[in-house]
TIVEXNU-871563 format. One record per residue (C-alpha): residue number from 1; residue in three letters; x, y, z. Coordinates in pm, 1 decimal. Example, Ala and Ser with C-alpha at 12.3 -4.5 7.8 and 13.67 -1.06 7.14 Angstrom:
2
1 | ALA | 1230.0 | -450.0 | 780.0
2 | SER | 1367.0 | -106.0 | 714.0
//
This chain:
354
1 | UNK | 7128.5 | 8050.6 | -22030.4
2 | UNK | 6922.4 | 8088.9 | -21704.6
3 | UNK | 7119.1 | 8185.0 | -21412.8
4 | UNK | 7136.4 | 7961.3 | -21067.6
5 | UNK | 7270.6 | 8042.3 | -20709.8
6 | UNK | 7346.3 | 7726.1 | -20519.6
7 | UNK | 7336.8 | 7758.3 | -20112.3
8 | UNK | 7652.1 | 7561.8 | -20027.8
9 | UNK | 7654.4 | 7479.6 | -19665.9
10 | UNK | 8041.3 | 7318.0 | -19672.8
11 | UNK | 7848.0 | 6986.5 | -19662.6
12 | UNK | 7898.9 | 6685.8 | -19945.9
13 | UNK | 7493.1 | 6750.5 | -20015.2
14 | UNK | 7508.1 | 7115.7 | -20149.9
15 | UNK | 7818.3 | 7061.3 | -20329.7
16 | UNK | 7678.6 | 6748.0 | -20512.8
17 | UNK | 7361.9 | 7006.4 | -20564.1
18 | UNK | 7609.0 | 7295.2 | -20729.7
19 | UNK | 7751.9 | 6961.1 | -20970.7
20 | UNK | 7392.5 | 6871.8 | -21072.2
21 | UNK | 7247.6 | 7226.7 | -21140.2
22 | UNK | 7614.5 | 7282.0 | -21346.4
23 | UNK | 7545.4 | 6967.3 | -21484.0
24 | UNK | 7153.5 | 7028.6 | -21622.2
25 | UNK | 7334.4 | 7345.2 | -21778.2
26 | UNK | 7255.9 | 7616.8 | -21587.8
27 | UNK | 7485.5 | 7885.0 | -21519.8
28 | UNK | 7593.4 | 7832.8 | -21144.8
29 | UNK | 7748.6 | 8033.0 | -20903.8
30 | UNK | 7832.4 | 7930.4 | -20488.9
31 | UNK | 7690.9 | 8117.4 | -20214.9
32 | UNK | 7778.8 | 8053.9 | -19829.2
33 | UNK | 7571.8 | 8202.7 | -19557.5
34 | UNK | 7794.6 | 8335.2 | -19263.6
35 | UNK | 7506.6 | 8326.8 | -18961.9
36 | UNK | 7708.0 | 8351.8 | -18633.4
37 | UNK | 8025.5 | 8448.9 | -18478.7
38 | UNK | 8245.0 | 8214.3 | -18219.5
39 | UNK | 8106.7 | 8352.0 | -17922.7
40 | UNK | 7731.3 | 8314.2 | -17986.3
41 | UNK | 7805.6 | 7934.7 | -18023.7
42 | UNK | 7971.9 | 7937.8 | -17689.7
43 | UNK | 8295.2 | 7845.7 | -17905.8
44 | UNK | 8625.0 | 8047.7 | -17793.3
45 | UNK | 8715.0 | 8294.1 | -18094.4
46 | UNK | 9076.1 | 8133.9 | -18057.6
47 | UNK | 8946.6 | 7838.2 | -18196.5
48 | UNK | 8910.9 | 7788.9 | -18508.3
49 | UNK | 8494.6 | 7772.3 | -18575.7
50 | UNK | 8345.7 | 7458.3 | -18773.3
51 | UNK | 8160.9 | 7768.1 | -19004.1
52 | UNK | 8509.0 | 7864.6 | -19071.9
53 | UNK | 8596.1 | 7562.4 | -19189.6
54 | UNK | 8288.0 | 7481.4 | -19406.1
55 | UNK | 8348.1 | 7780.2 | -19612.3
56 | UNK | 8639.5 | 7678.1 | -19697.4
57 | UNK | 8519.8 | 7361.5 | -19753.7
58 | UNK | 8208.6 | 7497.9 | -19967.8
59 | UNK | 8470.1 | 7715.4 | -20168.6
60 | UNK | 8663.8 | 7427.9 | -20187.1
61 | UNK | 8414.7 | 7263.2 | -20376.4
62 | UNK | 8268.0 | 7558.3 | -20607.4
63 | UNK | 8620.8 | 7637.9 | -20726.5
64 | UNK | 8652.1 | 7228.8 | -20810.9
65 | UNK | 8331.0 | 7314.6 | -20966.1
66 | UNK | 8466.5 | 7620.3 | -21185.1
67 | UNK | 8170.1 | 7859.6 | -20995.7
68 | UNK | 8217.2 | 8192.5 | -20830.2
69 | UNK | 8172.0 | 8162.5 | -20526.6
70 | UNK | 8007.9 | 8432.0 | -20279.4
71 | UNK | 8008.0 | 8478.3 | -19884.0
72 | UNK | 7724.9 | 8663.0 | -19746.6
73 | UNK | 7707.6 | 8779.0 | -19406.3
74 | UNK | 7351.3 | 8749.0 | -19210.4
75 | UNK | 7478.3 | 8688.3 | -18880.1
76 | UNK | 7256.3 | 8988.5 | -18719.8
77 | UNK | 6971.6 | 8824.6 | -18949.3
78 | UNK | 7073.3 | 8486.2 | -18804.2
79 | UNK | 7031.5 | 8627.7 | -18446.2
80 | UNK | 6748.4 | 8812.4 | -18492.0
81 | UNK | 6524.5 | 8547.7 | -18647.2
82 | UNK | 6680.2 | 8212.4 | -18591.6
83 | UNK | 6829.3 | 8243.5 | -18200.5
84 | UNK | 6709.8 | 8486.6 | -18052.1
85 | UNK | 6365.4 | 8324.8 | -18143.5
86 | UNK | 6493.2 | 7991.1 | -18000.8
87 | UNK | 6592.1 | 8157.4 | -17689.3
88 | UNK | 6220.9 | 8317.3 | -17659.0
89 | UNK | 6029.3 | 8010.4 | -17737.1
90 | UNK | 6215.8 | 7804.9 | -17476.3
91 | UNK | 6168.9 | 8105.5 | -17224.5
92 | UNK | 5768.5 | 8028.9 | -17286.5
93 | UNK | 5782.5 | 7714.8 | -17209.7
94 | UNK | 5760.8 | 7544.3 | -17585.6
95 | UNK | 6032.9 | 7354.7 | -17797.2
96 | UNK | 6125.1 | 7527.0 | -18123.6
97 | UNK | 6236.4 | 7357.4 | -18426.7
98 | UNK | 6514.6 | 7632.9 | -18556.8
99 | UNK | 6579.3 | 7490.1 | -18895.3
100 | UNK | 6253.9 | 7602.8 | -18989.1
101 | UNK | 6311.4 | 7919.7 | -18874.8
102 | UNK | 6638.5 | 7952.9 | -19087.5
103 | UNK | 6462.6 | 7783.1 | -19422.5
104 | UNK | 6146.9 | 8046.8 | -19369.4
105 | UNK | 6350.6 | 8342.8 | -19258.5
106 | UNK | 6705.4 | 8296.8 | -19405.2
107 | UNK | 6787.6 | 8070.3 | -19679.2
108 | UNK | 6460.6 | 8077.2 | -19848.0
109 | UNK | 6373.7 | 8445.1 | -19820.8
110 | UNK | 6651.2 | 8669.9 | -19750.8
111 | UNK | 6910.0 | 8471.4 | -20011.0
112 | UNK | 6620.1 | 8446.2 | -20295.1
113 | UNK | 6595.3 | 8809.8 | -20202.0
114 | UNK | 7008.0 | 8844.4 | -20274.8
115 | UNK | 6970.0 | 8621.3 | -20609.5
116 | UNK | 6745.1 | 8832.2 | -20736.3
117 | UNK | 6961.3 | 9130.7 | -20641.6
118 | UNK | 7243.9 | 8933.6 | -20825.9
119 | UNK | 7041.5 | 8866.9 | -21141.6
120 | UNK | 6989.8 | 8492.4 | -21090.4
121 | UNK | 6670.5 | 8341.8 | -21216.5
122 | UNK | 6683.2 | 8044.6 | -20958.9
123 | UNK | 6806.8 | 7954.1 | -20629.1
124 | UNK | 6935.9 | 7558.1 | -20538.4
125 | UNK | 6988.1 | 7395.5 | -20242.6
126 | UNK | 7102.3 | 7015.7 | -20103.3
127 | UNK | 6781.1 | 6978.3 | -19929.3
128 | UNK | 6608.7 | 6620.4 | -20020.9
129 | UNK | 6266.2 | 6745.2 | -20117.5
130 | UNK | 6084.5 | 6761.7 | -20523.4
131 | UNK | 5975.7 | 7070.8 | -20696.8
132 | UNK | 5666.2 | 6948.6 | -20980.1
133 | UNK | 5409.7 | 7171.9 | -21125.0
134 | UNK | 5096.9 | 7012.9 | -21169.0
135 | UNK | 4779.1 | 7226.4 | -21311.4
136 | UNK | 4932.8 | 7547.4 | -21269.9
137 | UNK | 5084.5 | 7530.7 | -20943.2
138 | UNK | 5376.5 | 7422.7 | -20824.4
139 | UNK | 5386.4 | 7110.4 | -20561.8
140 | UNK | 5602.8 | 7014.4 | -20260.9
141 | UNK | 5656.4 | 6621.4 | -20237.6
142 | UNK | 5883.1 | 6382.6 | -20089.0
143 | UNK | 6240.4 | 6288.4 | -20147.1
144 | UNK | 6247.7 | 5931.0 | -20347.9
145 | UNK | 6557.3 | 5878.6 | -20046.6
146 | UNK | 6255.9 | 5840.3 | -19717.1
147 | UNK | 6588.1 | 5799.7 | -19484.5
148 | UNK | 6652.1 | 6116.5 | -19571.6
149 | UNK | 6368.9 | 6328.3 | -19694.9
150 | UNK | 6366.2 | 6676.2 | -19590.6
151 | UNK | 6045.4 | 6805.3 | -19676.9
152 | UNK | 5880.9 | 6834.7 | -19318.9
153 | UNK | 6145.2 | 7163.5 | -19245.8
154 | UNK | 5962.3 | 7270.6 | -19587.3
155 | UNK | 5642.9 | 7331.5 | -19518.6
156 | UNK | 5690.3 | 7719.0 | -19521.4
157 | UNK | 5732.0 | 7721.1 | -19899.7
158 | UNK | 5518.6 | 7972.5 | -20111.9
159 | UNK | 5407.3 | 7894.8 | -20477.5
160 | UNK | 5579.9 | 8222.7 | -20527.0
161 | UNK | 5936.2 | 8076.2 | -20356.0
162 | UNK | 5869.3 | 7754.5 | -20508.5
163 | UNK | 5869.4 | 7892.4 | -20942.8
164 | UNK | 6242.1 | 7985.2 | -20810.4
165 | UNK | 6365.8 | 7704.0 | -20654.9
166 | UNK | 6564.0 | 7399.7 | -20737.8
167 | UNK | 6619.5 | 7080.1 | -20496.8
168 | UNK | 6820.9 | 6841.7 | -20719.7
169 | UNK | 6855.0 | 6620.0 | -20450.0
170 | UNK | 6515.0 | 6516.0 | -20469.4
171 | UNK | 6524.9 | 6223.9 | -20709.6
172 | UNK | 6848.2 | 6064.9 | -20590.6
173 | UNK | 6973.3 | 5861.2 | -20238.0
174 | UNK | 7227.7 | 5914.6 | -20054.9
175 | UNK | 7478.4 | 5676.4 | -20126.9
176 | UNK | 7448.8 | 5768.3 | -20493.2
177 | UNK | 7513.9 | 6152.8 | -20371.3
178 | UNK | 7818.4 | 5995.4 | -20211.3
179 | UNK | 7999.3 | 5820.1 | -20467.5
180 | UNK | 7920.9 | 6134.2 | -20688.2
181 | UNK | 8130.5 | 6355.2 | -20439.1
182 | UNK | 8429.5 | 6076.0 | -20455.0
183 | UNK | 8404.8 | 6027.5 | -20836.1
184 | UNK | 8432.2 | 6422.8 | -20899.7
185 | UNK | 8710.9 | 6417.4 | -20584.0
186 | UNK | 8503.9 | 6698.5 | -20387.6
187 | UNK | 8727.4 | 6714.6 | -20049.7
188 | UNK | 8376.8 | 6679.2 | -19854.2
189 | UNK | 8321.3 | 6372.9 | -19983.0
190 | UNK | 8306.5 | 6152.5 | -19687.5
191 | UNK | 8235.7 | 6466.6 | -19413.0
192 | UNK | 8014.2 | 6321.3 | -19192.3
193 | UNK | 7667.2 | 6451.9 | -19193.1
194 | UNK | 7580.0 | 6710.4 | -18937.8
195 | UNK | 7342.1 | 6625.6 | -18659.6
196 | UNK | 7325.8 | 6921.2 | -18409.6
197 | UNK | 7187.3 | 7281.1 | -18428.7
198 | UNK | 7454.8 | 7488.5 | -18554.0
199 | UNK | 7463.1 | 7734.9 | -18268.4
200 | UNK | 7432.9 | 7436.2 | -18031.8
201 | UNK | 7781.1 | 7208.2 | -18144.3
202 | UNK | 7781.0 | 7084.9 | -17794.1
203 | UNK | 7434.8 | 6995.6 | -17764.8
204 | UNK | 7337.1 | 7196.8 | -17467.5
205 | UNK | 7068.3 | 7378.1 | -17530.3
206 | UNK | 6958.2 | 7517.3 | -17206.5
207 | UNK | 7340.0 | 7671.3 | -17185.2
208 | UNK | 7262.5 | 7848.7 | -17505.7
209 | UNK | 6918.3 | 7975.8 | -17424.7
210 | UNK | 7102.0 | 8142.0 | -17141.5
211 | UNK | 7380.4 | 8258.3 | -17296.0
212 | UNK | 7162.4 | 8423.3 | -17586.3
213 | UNK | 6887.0 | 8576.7 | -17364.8
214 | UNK | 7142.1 | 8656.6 | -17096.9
215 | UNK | 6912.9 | 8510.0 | -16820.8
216 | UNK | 6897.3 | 8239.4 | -16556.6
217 | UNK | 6649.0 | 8012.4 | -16546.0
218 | UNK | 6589.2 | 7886.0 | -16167.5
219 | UNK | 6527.5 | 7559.7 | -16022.9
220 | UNK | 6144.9 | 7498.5 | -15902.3
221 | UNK | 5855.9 | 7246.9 | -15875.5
222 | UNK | 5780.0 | 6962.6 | -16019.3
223 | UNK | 5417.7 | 6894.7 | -15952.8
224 | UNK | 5158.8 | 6660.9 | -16049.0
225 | UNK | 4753.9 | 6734.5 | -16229.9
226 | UNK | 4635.4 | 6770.4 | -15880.3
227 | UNK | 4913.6 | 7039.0 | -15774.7
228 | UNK | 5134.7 | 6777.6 | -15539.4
229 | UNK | 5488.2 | 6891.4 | -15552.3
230 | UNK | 5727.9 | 6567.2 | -15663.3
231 | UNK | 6023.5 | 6700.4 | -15650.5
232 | UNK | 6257.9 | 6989.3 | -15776.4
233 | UNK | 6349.7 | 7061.5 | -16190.8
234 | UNK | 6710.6 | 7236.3 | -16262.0
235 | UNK | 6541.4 | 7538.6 | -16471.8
236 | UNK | 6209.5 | 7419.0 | -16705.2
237 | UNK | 6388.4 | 7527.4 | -16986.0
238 | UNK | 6582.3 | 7215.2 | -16919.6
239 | UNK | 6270.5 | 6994.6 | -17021.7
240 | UNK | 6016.5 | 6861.3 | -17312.6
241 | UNK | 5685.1 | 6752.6 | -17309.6
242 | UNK | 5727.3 | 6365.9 | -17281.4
243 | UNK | 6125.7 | 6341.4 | -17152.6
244 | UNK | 6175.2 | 6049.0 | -16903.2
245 | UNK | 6555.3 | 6079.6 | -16828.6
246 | UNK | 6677.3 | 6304.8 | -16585.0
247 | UNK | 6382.3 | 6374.1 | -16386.8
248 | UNK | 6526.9 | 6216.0 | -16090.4
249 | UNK | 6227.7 | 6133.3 | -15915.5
250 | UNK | 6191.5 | 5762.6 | -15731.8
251 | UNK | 5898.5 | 5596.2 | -15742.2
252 | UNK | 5770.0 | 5312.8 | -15881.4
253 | UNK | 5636.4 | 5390.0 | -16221.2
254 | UNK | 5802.3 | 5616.2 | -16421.0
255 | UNK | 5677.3 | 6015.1 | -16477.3
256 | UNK | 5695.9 | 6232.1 | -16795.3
257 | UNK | 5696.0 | 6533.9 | -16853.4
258 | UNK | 5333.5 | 6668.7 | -16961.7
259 | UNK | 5366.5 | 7032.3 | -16960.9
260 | UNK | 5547.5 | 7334.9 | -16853.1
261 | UNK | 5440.4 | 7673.1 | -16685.0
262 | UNK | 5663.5 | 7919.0 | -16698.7
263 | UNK | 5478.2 | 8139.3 | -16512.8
264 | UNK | 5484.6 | 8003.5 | -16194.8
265 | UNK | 5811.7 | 7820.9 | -16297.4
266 | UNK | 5699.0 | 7473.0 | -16249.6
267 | UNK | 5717.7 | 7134.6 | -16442.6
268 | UNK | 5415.9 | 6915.7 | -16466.0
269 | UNK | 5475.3 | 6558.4 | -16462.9
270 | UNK | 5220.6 | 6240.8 | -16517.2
271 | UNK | 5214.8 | 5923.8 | -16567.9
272 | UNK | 5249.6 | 5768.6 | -16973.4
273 | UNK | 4849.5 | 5794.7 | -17016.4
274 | UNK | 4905.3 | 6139.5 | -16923.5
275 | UNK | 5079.3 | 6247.6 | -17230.6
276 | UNK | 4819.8 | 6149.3 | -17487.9
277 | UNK | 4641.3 | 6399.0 | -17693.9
278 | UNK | 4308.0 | 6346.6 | -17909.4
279 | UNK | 4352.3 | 6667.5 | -18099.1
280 | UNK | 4564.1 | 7047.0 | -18127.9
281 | UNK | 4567.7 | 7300.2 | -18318.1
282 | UNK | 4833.7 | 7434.6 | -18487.0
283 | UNK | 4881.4 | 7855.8 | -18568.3
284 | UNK | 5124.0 | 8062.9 | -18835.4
285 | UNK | 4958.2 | 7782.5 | -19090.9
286 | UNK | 5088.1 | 7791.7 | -19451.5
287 | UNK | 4899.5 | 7591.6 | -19746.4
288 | UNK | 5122.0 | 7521.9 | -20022.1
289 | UNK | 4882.2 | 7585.3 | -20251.4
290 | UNK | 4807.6 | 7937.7 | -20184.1
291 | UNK | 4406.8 | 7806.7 | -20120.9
292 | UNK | 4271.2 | 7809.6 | -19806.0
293 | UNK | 4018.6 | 7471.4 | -19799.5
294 | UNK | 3694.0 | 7602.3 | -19780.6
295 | UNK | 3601.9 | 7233.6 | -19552.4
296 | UNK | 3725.4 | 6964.9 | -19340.6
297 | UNK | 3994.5 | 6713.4 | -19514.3
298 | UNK | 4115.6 | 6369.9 | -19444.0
299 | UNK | 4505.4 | 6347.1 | -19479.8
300 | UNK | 4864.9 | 6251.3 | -19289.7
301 | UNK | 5016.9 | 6452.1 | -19031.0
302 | UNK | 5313.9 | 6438.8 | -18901.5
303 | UNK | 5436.3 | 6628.1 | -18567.1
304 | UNK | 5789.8 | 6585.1 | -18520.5
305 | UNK | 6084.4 | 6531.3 | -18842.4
306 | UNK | 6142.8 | 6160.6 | -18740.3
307 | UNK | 5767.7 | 6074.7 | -18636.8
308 | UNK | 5596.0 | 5814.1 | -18861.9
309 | UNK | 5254.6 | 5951.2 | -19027.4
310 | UNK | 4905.7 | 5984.7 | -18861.2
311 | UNK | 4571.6 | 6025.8 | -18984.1
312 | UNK | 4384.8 | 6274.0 | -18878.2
313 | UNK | 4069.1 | 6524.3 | -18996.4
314 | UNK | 4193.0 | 6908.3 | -19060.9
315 | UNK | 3957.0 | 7156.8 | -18983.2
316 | UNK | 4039.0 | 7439.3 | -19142.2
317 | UNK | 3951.7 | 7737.8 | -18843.0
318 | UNK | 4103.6 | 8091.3 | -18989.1
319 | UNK | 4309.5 | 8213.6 | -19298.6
320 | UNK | 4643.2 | 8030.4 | -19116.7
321 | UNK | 4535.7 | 7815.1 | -18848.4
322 | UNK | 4362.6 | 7479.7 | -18809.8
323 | UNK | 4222.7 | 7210.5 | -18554.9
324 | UNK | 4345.8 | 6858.6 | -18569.5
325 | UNK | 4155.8 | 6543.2 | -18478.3
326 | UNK | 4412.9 | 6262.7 | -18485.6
327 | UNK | 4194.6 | 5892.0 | -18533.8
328 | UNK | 4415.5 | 5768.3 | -18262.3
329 | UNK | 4536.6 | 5956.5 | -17928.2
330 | UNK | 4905.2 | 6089.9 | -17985.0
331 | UNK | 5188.4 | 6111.3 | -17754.3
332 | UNK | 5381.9 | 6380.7 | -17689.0
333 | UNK | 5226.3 | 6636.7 | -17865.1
334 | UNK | 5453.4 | 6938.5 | -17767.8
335 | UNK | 5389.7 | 7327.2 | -17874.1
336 | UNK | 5612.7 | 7488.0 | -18068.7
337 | UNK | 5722.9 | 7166.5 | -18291.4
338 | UNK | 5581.1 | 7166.7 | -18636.2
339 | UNK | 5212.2 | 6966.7 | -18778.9
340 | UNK | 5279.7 | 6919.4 | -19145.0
341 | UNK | 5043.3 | 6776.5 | -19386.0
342 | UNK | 5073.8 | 6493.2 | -19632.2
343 | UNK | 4870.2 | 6379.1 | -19879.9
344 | UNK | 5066.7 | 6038.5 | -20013.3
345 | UNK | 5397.7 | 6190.6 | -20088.6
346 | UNK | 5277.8 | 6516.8 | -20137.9
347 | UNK | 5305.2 | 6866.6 | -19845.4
348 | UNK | 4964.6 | 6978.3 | -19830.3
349 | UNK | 5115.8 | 7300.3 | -19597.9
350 | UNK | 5177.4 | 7322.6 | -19202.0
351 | UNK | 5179.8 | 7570.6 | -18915.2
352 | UNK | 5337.2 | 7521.5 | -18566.6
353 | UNK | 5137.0 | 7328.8 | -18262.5
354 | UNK | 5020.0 | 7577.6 | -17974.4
//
């Protein structure tokens, strides 16, 4: 009987993963990640941390299960790789995405490195993505459930990663993984979904960016293409390429944000026509495939999670990086997000916007 490690996060997702895998036969066990300690969420170590409480919710559910269940501790992983790298990116002036940065660093290579330690043939999480091999490779596509198809935080996946994982969550929506966590009486069954970075509960992200580089980011300039200050910014680490709110500058049409210099610790605002981009290029590029495309293709791209699909030409410019030509001018196209490519419902690869 092959063996299978499911990633339980504490949420009703993973545990409804760990019932299907259990379910298809395989012989499961639970694993938890431990990735950070009260104090590097800004959360006092009196009180009683939300990770605290979704292990016990995620052993909760593998004992209801009849699994093991495992905790593994990667907080200085977690630090190293995941926040710290946050912390650094905004410090340069570009907007991270770090759930990426836990899928490539964490969850899909250091725990696929610990179930193979373990003598587990497979590793499953609650993401909402499909696994199918086609022609002797294996292929990345879309969850059935669009509202909540994961697949864009994905992109990172190696044919190599992909042979040993399982997303069982791929073929089913939501409400069905729902009423599956009430029928079996999983005590996550109606926890709400969770919507902010982990190391960020409160939201505030330039508060952790200081806390976890231990610096102070200083107010400065705003100023316009042609160098006119417009005002003063709070620290440019509080601001994103396109953000409206909170600028606090009068005037009669509104200004956006349209880049950030960190070097000279200024904000560069401009009016909406300002923000539009005709093309980027995007570095750290992975093709799921393993093949580098030896031309120019015509597919989908998509540059934020939420963003709705763009065509574009990919020019293919170096073993992992590529130009984009988008057909029509996009807005907001801000470094350090992610451009992932889609051909119908299947991930063609990505790489991250510079």
């Amino acid at each position: 009987m092959a063996r299978a490690l499911i990633a339980m996060s504490g949420g009703v997702d993973s545990s409804v993963a760990a019932y299907l895998m259990k379910e298809a036969g395989f012989d499961c066990a639970g694993l938890t990640m431990k990735l950070y300690e009260n104090e590097d969420a800004g959360i006092s170590r009196a009180h009683t941390c939300c990770s605290l409480e979704d292990v016990e919710d995620a052993r909760s559910a593998a004992y209801r299960l009849g699994m093991k269940h495992y905790v593994f501790n990667f907080t200085d992983d977690f630090r190293r790789s995941v926040m710290e790298k946050f912390a650094q990116c905004y410090a340069r002036g570009v907007t991270p995405n770090p759930c990426i940065d836990c899928n490539r660093y964490l969850k899909f290579d250091k725990l696929l490195q610990r179930a193979e330690v373990l003598g587990y043939d497979l590793l499953a999480t609650g993401h909402y993505a499909r696994i199918e091999e086609s022609g002797g490779k294996y292929v990345l596509k879309k969850a059935l459930d669009a509202s909540k198809d994961q697949s864009y935080v994905l992109y990172m996946l190696t044919q190599r990663q992909l042979a040993h994982i399982r997303f069982p969550l791929g073929t089913y929506l939501k409400a069905q993984v729902r009423w599956t966590a009430v029928k079996l009486d999983l005590c996550n069954a109606q926890k709400p979904d969770s919507q902010d970075i982990c190391f960020v509960p409160d939201g505030d992200y330039a508060c952790a960016v200081e806390r976890i580089s231990g610096r102070i980011f200083p107010p400065g300039d705003f100023v316009s293409a042609d160098g006119a200050v417009l005002g003063r910014h709070n620290g440019f680490i509080r601001y994103t390429i396109g953000q409206r709110k909170g600028l606090g500058i009068a005037s009669s049409e509104p200004y956006f944000v349209c880049g950030i210099r960190p070097a000279d610790n200024t904000v560069l605002l401009g009016r909406q026509n300002e923000l539009y981009r005709a093309q980027a290029d995007a570095a750290d590029f992975n093709w799921i495939s393993g093949t580098v495309p030896q031309s120019s293709l015509r597919c989908k791209v998509r540059l934020r999670y939420r963003q709705p699909e763009q065509s574009v030409t990919v020019i293919p410019t170096g073993e992992a990086s590529v130009h984009l030509r988008f057909d029509e001018p996009q807005r907001a196209v801000t470094p350090g997000q992610a451009a992932v490519l889609y051909d119908g419902d299947t991930v063609l690869g990505g790489g991250t916007i510079i």
